[in-house]
C-alpha positions in Angstrom: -28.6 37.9 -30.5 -27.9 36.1 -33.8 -25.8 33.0 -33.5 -23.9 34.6 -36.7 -22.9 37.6 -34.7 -19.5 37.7 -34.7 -16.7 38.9 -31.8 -16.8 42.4 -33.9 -20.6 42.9 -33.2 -20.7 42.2 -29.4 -19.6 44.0 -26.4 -19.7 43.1 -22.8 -22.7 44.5 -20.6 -20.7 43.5 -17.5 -20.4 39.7 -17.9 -23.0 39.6 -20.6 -21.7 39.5 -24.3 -25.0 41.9 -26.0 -25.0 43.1 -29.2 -23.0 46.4 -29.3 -26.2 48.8 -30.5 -27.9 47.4 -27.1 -25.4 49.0 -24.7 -26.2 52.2 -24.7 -29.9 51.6 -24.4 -29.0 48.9 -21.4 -26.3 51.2 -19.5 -29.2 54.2 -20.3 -31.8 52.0 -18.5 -29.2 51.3 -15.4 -28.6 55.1 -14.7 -32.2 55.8 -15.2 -33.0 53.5 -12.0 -29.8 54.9 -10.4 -29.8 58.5 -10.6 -32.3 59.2 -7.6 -30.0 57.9 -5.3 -26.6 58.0 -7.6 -24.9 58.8 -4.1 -26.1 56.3 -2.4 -25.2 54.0 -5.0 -21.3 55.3 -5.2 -21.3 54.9 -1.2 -22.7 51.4 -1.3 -20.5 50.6 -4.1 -17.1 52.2 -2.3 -18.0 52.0 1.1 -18.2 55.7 1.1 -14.0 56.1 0.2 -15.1 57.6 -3.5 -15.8 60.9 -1.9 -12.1 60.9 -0.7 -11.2 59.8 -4.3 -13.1 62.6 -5.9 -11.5 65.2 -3.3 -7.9 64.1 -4.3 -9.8 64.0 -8.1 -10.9 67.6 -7.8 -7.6 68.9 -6.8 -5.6 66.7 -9.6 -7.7 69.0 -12.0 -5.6 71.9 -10.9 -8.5 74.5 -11.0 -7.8 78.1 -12.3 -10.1 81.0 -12.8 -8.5 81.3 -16.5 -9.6 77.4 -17.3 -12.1 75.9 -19.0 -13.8 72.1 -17.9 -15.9 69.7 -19.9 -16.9 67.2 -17.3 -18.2 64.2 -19.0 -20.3 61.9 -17.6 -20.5 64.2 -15.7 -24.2 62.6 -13.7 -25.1 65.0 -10.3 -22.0 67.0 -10.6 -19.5 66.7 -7.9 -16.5 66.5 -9.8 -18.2 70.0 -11.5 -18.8 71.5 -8.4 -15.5 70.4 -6.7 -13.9 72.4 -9.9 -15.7 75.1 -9.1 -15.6 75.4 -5.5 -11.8 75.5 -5.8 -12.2 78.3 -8.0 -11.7 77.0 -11.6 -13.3 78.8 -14.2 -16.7 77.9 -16.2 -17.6 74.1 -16.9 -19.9 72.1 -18.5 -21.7 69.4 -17.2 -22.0 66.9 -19.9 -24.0 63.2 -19.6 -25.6 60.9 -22.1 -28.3 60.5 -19.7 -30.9 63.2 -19.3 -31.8 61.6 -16.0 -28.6 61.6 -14.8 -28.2 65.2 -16.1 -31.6 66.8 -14.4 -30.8 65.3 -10.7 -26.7 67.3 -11.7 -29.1 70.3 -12.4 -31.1 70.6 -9.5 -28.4 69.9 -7.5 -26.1 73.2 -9.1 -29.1 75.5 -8.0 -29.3 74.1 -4.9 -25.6 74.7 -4.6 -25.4 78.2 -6.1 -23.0 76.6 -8.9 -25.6 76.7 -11.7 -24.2 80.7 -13.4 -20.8 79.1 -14.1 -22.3 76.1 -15.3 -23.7 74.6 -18.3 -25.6 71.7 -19.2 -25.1 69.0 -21.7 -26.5 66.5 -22.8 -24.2 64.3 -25.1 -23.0 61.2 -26.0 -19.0 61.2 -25.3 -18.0 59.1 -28.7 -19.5 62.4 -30.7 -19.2 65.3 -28.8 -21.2 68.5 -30.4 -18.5 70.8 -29.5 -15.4 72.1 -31.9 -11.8 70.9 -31.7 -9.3 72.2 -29.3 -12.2 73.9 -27.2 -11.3 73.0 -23.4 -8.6 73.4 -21.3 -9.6 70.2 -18.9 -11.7 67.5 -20.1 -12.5 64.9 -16.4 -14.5 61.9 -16.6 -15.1 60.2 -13.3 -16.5 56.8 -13.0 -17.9 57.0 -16.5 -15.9 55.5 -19.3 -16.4 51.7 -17.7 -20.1 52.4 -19.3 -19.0 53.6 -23.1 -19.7 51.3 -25.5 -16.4 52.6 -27.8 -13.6 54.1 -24.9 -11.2 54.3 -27.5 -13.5 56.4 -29.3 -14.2 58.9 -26.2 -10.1 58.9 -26.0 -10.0 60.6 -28.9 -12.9 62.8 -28.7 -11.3 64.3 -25.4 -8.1 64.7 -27.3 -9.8 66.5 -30.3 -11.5 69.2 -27.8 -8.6 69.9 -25.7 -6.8 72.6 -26.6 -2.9 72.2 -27.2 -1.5 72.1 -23.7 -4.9 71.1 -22.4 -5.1 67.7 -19.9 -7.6 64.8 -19.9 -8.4 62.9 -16.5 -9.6 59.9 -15.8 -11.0 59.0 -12.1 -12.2 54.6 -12.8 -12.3 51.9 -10.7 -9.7 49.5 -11.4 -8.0 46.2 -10.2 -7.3 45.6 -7.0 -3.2 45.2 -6.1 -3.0 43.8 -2.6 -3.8 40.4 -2.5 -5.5 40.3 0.8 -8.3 42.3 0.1 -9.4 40.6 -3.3 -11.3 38.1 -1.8 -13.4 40.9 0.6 -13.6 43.0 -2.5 -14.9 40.3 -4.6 -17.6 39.3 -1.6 -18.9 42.5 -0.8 -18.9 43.3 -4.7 -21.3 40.2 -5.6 -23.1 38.7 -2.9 -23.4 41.7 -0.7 -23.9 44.8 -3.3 -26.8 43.5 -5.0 -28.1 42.7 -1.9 -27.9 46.1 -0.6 -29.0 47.6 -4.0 -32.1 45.3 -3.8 -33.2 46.8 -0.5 -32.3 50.1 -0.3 -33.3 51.0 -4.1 -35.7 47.9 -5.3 -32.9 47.5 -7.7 -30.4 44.3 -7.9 -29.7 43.9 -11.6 -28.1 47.3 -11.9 -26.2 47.3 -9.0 -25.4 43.6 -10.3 -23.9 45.4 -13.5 -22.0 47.7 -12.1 -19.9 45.7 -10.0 -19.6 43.9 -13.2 -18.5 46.2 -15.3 -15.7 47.0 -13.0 -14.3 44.0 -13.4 -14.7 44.1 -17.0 -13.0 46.9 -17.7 -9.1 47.5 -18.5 -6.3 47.4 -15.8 -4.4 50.5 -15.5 -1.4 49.9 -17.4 -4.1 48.7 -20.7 -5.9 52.1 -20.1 -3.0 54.4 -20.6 -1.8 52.2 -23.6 -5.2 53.6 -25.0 -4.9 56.5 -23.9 -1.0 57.3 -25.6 -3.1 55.3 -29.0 -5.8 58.4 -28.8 -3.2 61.0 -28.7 -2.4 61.5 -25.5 1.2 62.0 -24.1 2.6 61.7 -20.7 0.2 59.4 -19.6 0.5 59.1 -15.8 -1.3 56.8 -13.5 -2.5 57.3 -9.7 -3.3 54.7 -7.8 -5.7 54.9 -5.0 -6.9 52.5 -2.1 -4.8 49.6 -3.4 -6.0 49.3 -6.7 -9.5 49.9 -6.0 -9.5 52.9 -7.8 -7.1 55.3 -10.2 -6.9 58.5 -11.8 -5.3 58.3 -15.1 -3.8 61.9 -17.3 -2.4 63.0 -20.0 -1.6 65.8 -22.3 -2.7 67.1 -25.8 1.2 68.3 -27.1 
């Protein structure tokens, strides 16, 4: 990086300042190594409590046969499939990361999701689709990794139609002060451990605990989200901070 580069060309890559055309390609290059064993990564990283949060996600989504979902980052599909499975109407699957994409795929036929389904492969800051399209736009665990969240903000608020909802399922920051420290240890010294041995992989697991850290509290993400468009921004906390779902309306 250029010792001219200024605060306006860099971004953080967890606690790394890169330059912000590198992100993509960096985050692209995590989830590549990640996707075989994406699960196992969310359980590691969790303790296996995010498949609870995507259950209470799922439901938040208020899934009806007469509504549309765009599920971006969107990776193997759970948040797809728990849409489905509680009988919302046809989604797309939508991920920057073909990798990420084919293990969703494989995993919709396995399932018997895959008629209802469809399959894209798209960058969240330009979506190819037309305004006011979708009646539910989700993205779990995914915005932490956008180079530009305001700009997927407002790309979820263009392609909802009016009276349409976006949510947000992120890590956030923790609120009880007694588990901080045991977060922090089993985030950083245990995590990477874990990620070393059970996937030859530190570094990205390294990242990702990272770029939790890194990204905005709750109270900063629904400011962003009201600046995007969205009204009646609410906030969920889950686990004590650990986690949150975040919503809000296109009026």
């Amino acid at each position: 990086m250029s010792d001219n580069a200024g605060p306006q060309d860099v971004i953080d890559f967890g606690f790394r300042q890169v330059p912000k055309e590198a992100k993509k390609p960096l985050v692209r290059a995590v989830f590549d190594s990640v996707a075989p064993r994406y699960d196992l990564m969310n359980d590691l990283m969790s303790l296996g409590i995010h498949r609870a949060w995507k259950q209470v996600f799922a439901t938040a989504l208020d899934p009806r046969p007469h509504r549309t979902l765009l599920d971006l980052a969107g990776g193997t599909g759970d948040i797809s499939f728990g849409w489905l499975a509680r009988g919302g109407g046809s989604a797309i699957l939508s991920d920057i990361n073909p990798s990420m994409l084919a293990v969703g795929r494989d995993r919709a036929m396995a399932k018997g999701f895959a008629a209802n389904l469809a399959f894209l492969t798209a960058d969240a800051e330009r979506l190819p689709l037309p305004d006011a399209c979708m009646d539910t736009v989700s993205m779990a665990f995914g915005l932490r990794n956008c180079t530009d969240k305001d700009a997927v903000l407002r790309e979820a608020h263009r392609v909802l139609r009016p009276g349409g909802r976006f949510l947000c399922l992120e890590f956030s920051r923790v609120q009880v002060a007694a588990l901080a420290p045991l977060y922090d240890a089993w985030s950083f010294r245990v995590l990477p451990r874990l990620g070393q041995a059970f996937a030859g992989d530190a570094d990205s697991y390294q990242y990702l605990a990272e770029s939790i850290r890194m990204f905005p509290d709750a109270d900063t993400l629904a400011g962003m989200m009201r600046a995007a468009g969205l009204s009646r921004v609410q906030v969920r906390i889950l686990s004590g901070g650990i986690a949150a779902i975040h919503s809000g309306w296109r009026l």
